[in-house]
NUFIDO-514893 format. One line per 3 residues: number of its first residue (from 1); their letters; for each residue x, y, z of C-alpha. Coordinates in nm, 3 decimals. Example, Ala and Ser with C-alpha at 12.3 -4.5 7.8 and 13.67 -1.06 7.14 Angstrom:
1> as> 1.230 -0.450 0.780; 1.367 -0.106 0.714
//
This chain:
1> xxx> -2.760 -7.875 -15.396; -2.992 -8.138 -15.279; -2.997 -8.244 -14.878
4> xxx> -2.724 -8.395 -14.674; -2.741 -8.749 -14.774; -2.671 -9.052 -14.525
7> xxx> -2.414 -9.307 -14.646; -2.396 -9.621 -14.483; -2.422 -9.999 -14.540
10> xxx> -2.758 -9.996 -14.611; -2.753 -9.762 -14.849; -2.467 -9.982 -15.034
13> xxx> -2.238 -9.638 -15.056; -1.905 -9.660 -14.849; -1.718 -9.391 -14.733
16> xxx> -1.414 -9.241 -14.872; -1.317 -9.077 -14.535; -1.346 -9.100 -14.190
19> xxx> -1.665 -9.064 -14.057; -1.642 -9.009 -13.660; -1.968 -9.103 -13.491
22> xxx> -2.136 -9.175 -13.844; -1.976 -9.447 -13.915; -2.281 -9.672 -13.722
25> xxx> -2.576 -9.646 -14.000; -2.938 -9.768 -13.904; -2.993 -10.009 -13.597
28> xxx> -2.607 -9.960 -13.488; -2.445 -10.162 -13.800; -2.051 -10.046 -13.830
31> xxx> -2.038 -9.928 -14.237; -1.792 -10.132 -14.479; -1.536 -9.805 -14.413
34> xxx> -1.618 -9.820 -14.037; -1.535 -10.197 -14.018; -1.185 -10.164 -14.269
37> xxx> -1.068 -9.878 -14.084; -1.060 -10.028 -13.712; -0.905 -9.710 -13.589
40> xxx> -0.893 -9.582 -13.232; -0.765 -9.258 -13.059; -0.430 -9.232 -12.849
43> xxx> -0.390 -8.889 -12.690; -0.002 -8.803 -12.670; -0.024 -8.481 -12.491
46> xxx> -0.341 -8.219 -12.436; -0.349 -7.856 -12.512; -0.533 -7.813 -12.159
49> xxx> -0.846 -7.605 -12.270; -1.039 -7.708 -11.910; -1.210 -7.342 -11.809
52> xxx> -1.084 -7.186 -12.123; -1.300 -6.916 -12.272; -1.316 -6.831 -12.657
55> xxx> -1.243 -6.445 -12.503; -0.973 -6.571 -12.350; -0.832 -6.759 -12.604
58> xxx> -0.874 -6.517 -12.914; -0.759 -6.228 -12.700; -0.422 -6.393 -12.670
61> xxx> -0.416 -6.550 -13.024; -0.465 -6.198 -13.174; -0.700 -6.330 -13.379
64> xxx> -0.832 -5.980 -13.492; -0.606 -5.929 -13.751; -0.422 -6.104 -14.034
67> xxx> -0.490 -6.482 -13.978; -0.108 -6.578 -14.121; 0.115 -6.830 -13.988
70> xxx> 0.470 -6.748 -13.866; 0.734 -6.854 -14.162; 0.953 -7.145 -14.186
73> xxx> 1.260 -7.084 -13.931; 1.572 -7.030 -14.097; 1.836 -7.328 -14.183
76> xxx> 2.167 -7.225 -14.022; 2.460 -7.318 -14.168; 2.828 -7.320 -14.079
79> xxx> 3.106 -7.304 -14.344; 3.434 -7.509 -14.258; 3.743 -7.474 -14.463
82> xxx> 3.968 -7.795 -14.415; 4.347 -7.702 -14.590; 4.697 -7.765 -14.517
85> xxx> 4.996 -7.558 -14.526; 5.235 -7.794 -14.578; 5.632 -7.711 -14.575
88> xxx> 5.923 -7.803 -14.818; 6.106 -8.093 -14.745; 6.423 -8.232 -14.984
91> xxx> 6.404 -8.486 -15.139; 6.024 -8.604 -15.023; 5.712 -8.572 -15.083
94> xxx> 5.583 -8.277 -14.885; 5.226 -8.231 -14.990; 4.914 -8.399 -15.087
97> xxx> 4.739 -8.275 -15.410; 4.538 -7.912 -15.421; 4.537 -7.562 -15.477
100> xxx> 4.550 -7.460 -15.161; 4.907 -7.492 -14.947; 4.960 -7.139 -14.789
103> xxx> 4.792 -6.954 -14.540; 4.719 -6.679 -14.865; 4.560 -6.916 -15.097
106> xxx> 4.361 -7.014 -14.796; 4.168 -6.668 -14.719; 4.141 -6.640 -15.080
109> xxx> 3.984 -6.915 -15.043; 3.735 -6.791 -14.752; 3.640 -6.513 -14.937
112> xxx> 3.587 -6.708 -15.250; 3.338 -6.879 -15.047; 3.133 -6.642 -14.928
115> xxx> 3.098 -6.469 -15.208; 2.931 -6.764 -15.293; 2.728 -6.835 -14.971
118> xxx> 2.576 -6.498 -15.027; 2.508 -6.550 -15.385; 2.338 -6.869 -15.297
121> xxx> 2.125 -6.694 -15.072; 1.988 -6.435 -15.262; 1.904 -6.745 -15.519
124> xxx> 1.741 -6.944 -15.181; 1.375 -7.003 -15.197; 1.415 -7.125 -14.821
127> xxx> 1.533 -6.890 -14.486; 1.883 -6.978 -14.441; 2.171 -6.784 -14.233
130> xxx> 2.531 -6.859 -14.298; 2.744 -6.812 -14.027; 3.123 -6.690 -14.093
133> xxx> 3.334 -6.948 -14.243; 3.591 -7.066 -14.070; 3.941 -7.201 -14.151
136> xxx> 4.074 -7.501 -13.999; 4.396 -7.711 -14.029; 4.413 -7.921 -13.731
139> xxx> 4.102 -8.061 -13.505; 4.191 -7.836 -13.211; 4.100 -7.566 -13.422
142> xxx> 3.755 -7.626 -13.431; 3.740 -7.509 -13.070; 3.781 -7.174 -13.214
145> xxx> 3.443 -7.182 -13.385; 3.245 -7.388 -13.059; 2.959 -7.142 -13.085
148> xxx> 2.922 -7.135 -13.416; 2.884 -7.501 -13.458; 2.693 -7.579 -13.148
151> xxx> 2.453 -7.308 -13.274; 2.445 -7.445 -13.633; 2.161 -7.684 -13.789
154> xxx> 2.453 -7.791 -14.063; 2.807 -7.777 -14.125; 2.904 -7.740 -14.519
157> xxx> 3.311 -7.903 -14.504; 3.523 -7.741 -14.794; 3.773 -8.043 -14.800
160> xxx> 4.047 -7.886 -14.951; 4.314 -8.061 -14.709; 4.345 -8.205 -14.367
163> xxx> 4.284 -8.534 -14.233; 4.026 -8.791 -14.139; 4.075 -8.621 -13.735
166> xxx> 3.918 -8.318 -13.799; 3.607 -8.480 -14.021; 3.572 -8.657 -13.664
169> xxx> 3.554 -8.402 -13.481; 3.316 -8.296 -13.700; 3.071 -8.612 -13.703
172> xxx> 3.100 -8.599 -13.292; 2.895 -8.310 -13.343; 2.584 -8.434 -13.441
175> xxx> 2.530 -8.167 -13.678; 2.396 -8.266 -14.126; 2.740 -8.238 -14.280
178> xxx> 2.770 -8.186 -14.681; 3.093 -8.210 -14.794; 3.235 -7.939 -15.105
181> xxx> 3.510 -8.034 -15.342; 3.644 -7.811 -15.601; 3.759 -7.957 -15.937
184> xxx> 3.723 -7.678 -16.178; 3.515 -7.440 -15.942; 3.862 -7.309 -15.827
187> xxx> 4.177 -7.430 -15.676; 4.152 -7.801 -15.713; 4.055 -7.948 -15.352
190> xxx> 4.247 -8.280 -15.251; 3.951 -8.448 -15.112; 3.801 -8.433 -15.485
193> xxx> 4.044 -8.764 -15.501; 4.016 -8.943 -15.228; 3.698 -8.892 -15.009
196> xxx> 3.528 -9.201 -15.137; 3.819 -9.473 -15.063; 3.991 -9.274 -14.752
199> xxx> 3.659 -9.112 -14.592; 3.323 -9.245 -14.758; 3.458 -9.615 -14.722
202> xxx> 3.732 -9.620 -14.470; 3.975 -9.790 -14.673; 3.680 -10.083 -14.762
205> xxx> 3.479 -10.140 -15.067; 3.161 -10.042 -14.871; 3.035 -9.700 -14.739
208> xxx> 3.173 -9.722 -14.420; 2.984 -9.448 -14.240; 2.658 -9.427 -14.015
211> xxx> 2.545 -9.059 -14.104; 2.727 -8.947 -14.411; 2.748 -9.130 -14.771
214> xxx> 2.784 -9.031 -15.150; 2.471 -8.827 -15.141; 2.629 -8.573 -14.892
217> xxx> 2.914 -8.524 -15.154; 2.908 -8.163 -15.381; 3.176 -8.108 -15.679
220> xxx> 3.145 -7.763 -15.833; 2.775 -7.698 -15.823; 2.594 -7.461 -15.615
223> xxx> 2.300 -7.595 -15.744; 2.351 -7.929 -15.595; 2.475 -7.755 -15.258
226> xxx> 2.154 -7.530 -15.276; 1.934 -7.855 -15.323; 2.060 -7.979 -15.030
229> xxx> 1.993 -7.711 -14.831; 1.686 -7.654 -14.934; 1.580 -8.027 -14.799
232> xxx> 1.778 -7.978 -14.481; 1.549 -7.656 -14.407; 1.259 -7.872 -14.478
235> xxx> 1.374 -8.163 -14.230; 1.481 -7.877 -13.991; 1.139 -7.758 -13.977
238> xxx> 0.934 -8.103 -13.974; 1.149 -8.264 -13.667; 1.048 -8.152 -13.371
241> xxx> 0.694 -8.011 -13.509; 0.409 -7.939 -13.272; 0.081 -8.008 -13.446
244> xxx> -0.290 -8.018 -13.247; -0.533 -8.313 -13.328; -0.864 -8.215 -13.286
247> xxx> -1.104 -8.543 -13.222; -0.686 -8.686 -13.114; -0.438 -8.867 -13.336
250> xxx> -0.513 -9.125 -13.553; -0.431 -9.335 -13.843; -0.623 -9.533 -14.136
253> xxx> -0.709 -9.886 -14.131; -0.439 -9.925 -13.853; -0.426 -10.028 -13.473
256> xxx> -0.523 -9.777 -13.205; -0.232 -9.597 -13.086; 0.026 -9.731 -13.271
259> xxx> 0.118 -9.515 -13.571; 0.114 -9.163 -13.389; 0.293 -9.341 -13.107
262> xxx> 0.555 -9.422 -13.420; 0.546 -9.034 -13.545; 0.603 -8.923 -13.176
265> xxx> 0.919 -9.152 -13.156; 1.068 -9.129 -13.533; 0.986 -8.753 -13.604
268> xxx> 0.952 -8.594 -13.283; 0.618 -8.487 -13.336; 0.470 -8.308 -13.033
271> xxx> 0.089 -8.415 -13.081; -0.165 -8.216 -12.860; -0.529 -8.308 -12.846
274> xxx> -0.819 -8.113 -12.858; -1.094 -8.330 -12.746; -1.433 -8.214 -12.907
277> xxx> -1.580 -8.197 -12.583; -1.328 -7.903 -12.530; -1.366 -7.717 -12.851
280> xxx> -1.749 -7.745 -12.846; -1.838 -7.491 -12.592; -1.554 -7.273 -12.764
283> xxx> -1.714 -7.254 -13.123; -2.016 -7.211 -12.926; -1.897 -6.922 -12.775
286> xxx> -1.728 -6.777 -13.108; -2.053 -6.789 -13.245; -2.225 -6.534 -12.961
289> xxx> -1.909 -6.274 -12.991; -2.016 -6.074 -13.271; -1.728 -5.924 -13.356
292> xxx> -1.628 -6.263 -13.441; -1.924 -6.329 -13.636; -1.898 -5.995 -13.795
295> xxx> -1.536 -6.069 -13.919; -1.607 -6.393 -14.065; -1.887 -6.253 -14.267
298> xxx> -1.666 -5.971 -14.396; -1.365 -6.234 -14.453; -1.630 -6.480 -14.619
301> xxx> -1.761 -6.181 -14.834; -1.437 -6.095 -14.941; -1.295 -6.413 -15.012
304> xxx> -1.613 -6.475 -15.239; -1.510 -6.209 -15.462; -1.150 -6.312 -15.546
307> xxx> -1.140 -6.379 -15.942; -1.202 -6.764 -16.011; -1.417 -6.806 -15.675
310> xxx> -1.746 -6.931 -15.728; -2.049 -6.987 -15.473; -2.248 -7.340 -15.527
313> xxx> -2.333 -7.393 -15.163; -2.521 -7.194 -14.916; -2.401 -6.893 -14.791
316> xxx> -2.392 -6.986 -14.411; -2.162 -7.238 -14.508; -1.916 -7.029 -14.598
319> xxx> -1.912 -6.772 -14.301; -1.931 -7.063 -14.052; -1.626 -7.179 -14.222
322> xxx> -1.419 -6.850 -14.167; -1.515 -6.852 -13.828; -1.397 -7.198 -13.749
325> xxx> -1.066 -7.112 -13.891; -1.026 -6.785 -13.621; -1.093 -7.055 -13.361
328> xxx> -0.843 -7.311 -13.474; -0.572 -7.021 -13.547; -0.649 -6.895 -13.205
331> xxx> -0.581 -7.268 -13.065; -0.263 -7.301 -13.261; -0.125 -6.986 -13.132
334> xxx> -0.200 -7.080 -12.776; -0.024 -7.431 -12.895; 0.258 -7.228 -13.035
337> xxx> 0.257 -7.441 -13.311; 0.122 -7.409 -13.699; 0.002 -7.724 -13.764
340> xxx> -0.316 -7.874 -13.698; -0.543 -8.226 -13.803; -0.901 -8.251 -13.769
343> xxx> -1.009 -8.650 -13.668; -1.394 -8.778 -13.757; -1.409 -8.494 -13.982
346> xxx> -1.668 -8.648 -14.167; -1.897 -8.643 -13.887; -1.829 -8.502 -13.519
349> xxx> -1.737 -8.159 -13.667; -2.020 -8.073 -13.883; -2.283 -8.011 -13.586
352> xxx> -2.051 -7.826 -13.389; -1.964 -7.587 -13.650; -2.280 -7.609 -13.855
355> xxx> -2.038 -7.659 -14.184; -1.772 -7.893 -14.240; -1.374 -7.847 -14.218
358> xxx> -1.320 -7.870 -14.539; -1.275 -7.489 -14.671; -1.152 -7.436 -14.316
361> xxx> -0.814 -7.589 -14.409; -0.788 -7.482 -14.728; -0.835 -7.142 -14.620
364> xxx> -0.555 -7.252 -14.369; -0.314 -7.351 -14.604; -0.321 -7.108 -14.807
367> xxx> -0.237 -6.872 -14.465; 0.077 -7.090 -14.452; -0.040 -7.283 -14.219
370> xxx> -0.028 -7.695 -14.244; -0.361 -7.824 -14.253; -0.518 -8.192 -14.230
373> xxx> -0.822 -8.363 -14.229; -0.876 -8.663 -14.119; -0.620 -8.697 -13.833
376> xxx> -0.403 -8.964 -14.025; -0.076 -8.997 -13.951; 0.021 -9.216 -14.169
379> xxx> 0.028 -8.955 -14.397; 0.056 -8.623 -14.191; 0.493 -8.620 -14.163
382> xxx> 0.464 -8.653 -14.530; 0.262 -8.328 -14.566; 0.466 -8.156 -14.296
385> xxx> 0.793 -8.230 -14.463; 0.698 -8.115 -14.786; 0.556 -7.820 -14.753
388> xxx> 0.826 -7.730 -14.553; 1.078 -7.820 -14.811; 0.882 -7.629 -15.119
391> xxx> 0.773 -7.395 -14.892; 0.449 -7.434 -15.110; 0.128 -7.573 -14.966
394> xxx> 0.046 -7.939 -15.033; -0.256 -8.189 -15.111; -0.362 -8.461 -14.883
397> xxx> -0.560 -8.683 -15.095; -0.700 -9.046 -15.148; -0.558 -9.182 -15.447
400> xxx> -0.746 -9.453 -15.745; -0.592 -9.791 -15.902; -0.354 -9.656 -16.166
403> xxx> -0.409 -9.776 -16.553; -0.257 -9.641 -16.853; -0.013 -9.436 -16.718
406> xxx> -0.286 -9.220 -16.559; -0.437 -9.223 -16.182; -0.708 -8.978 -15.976
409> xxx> -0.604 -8.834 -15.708; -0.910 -8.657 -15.508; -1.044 -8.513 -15.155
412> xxx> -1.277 -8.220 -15.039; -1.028 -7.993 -14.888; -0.718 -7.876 -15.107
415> xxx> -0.514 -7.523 -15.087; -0.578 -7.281 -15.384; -0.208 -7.163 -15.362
418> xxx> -0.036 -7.457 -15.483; 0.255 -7.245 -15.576; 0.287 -7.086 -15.274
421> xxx> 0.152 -6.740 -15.466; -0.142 -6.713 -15.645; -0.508 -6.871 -15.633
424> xxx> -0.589 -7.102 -15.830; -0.964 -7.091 -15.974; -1.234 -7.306 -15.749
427> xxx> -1.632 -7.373 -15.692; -1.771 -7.353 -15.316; -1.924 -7.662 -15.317
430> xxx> -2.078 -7.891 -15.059; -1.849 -8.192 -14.891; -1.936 -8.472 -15.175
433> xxx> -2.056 -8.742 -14.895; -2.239 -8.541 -14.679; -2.372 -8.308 -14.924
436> xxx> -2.354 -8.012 -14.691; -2.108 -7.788 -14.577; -1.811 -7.569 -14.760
439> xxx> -1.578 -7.783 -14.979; -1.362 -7.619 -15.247; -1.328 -7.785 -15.586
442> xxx> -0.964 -7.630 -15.672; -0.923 -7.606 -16.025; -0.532 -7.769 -16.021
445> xxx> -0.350 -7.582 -16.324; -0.292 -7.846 -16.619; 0.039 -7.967 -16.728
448> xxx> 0.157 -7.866 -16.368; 0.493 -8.122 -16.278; 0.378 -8.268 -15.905
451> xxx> 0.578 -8.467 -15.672; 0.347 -8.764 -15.489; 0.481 -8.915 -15.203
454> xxx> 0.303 -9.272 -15.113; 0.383 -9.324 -14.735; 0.384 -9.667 -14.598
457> xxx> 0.226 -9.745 -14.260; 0.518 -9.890 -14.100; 0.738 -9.583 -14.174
460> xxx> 1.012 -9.796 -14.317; 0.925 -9.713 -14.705; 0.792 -9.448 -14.880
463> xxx> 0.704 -9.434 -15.208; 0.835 -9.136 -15.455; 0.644 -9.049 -15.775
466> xxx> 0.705 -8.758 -16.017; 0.378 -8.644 -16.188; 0.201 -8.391 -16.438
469> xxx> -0.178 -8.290 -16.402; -0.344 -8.378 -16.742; -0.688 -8.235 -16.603
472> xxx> -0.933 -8.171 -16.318; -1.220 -8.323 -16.384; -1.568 -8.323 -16.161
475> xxx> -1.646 -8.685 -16.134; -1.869 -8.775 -15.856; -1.626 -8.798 -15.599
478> xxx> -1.465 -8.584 -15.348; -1.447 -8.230 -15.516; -1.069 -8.151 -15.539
481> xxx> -0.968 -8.404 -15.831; -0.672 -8.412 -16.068; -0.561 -8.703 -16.316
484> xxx> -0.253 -8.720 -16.296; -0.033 -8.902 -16.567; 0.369 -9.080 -16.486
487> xxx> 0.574 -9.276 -16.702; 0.601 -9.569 -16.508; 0.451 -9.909 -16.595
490> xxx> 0.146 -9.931 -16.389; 0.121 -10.237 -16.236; 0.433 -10.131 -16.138
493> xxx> 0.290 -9.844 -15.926; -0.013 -10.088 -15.833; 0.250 -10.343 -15.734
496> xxx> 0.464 -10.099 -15.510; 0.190 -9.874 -15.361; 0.215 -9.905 -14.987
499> xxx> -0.045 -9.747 -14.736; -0.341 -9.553 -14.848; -0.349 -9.135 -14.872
502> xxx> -0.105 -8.913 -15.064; 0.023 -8.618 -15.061; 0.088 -8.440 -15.354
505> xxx> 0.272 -8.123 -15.435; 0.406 -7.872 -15.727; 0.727 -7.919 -15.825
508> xxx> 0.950 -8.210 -15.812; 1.090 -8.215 -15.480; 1.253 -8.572 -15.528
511> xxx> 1.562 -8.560 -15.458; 1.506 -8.317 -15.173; 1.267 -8.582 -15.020
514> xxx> 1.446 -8.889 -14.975; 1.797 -8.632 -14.895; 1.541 -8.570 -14.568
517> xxx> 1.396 -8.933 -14.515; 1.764 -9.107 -14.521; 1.820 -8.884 -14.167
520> xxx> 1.527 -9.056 -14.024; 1.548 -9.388 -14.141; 1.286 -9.415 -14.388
523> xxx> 1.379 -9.581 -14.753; 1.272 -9.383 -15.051; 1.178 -9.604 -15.318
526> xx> 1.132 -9.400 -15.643; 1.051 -9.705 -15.890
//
């Protein structure tokens, strides 16, 4: 590779990313990126690394050994059985429609259902606990099972009788509910008939509730239950999330302040800077401790002789790379978080760490962790609440103007286990704009179904695309690069793109997706 090359106004080249302190090109001139991006840096909260030493701080991350990330924390989930056990009466009607009328059919019933709770768990590709199910025919009831439901993340209602009181009671909870109706799953439930007109719409033509609505209704399937789940992990995982900003938060092309300020407020985030004052003297540090040093070099060596790896950059690069990632594990252990954003990563870091970031957070991703560059926030929740849905390790990237059904999706840092399992094949390049550093060029596997999500930078709408990758070219642009082809029109897509990055995934996560975004207010508009 040739030498780090400047890019900057004069040079008529404009950045695709961030560029930190390089933004300003000869005689102090803002670049074209610099001058569109007009970002600033709010700090929300510090990590408080003032006299911290790297021996300090790797001691207590046990950095030493296996540099993985703590999994996903289970979804728990408590099952309610609704029924009545109505009583003969001459000459009247007695009881409402259903299978289920006597205290028998009612634990056959129970343990009908957990048989299939734990069936559906062994099929889970998410943590989830089920807590006991409970039976309940009046509201007061529910006082029986207090613990259970204040402990619970989500409350699964077999409606197979009762009354609007005890779906109430319910609500008042605050937990996710998902309602279960039986038509030919079992004994026939009687909320199968009527929990549109008497629950979903109060007796109106118009869903009538704040936090529950059609899309919270199951018939029969324990796919469509496990679905559901399987997004409600995902949200259970991204609310609340503490994630450290190295360089602190930020957000592209937007006003200082204002978008993580947003995340803080609609997601919960807990956002801890790093300034790069702090982690300076920390890297610096890293660097003297030579079992540090020693380790990265071993990892590096390693890593470079995993099938489908391939060395195009120098070898320093590499090492320098492993070592960075020991440091920023250490700091998200001491954060007690697994997250972690890297701001003017096109600039401040490379010095410091004498590579860049980018095969940093690959390597990071692939450890389970969830790794960004560029500090953007925008885009970040989007990441977060993916991967924690698929459980699979996802792709910030900047997309291209779509045309014939077909648009480019690229950036310098992606994970190699895109399923979640195996590497995929990648060169060790150099960072494309910088031309230094460790970048990997992830060969994305062809034909591959991916799920996009377009964020908006108002968080009101997100944008929802189902993909396949048709190839991975290596056009002269960042190094991770897939075309990726949808069967929308597209000047559609061109029409209804908000924002700028994406993240991209495998699978299709769709539905799972905007289940998650309708909790926290954010439209999902899937063309």
């Amino acid at each position: 590779m040739s030498g780090r090359h400047r890019h900057d106004e004069n040079s008529g080249q404009g950045w695709c990313c961030p560029a930190g302190e390089m933004n300003r090109g000869a005689g102090g001139v803002l670049s074209r990126r610099s001058f569109l991006k007009g970002v600033g840096v709010t700090t929300l909260g510090t990590l408080g690394l003032k006299n911290i030493s790297w021996a300090n701080l790797a001691e207590k991350g046990g950095t030493s050994g296996e540099l993985v990330a703590d999994p996903r924390v289970a979804l728990k989930v408590k099952p309610v059985l609704v029924f009545s056990t109505p009583e003969r009466a001459h000459q009247t009607s007695w009881r409402s429609w259903g299978g289920i009328q006597t205290m028998r059919e009612a634990e056959e019933e129970i343990a009908r259902i957990q048989g299939e709770l734990s069936a559906l768990k062994k099929m889970a590709d998410f943590p989830v606990e089920f807590l006991p199910v409970s039976g309940v025919r009046a509201a007061s009831d529910l006082s029986q099972a207090k613990a259970d439901l204040d402990q619970a993340d989500a409350i699964i209602v077999y409606a197979a009788g009762g009354w609007l009181d005890i779906f109430r009671k319910l609500e008042e909870t605050g937990k996710d509910l998902v309602f279960f109706c039986r038509h030919r799953s079992g004994p026939v439930y009687l909320w199968y008939e009527i929990i549109s007109p008497r629950y979903l719409r109060q007796h109106t033509d118009r869903q009538a509730l704040e936090r529950v609505d059609d899309s919270d209704v199951v018939i029969d399937s324990q796919d469509e239950l496990l679905w559901r789940l399987r997004s409600l992990c995902g949200l259970r995982n991204t609310v609340g999330s503490g994630i450290i900003a190295v360089g602190g938060p930020d957000a592209w092309a937007q006003p200082p302040g204002v978008v993580p300020k947003l995340v803080e407020q609609k997601w919960k985030f807990d956002i801890k800077t790093v300034s790069y004052d702090e982690l300076g003297p920390i890297i610096a540090e890293a660097r003297r401790d030579s079992a540090a040093v020693k380790r990265a070099e071993r990892r590096a060596s390693d890593y470079l002789k995993l099938p489908g790896t391939r060395l195009e950059t120098g070898l320093d690069f590499v090492r320098n790379a492993f070592l960075l990632e020991e440091v920023f594990v250490a700091l998200m252990k001491r954060a007690g978080c697994r997250a972690i954003t890297i701001n003017a990563c096109m600039g401040t870091i490379m010095p410091i760490a004498e590579t860049t970031a980018c095969l940093t957070l690959s390597l990071l991703n692939d450890a389970g962790y969830l790794a960004f560059c560029e500090s953007d926030f925008v885009v970040i929740p989007s990441g977060v609440l993916l991967a924690n849905i698929s459980g699979k390790p996802v792709f910030l990237n900047d997309p291209t103007y779509p045309h014939e059904g077909i648009i480019t999706l690229a950036h310098c840092t992606a994970p190699r286990k895109m399923d979640g399992k195996s590497l995929e094949p990648a060169r060790i390049l150099t960072h494309f704009e910088s031309d230094y550093g460790a970048a990997p060029k992830v060969e994305m596997r062809r034909g591959q179904v991916v799920t996009n999500i377009i964020p908006d930078f108002e968080a009101k709408r997100w944008v929802g695309l189902l993909g396949k990758i048709e190839e991975a070219p290596f056009l002269p642009i960042c190094r991770s690069q897939i075309e990726v082809s949808f069967t929308r029109d597209s000047e559609l897509l061109a029409g209804r793109m908000p924002g700028f990055h994406w993240m991209t995934g495998y699978g299709d996560y769709m539905r799972e997706v905007g289940y998650a975004l309708r909790r926290v207010g954010i439209a999902w508009d899937t063309l």
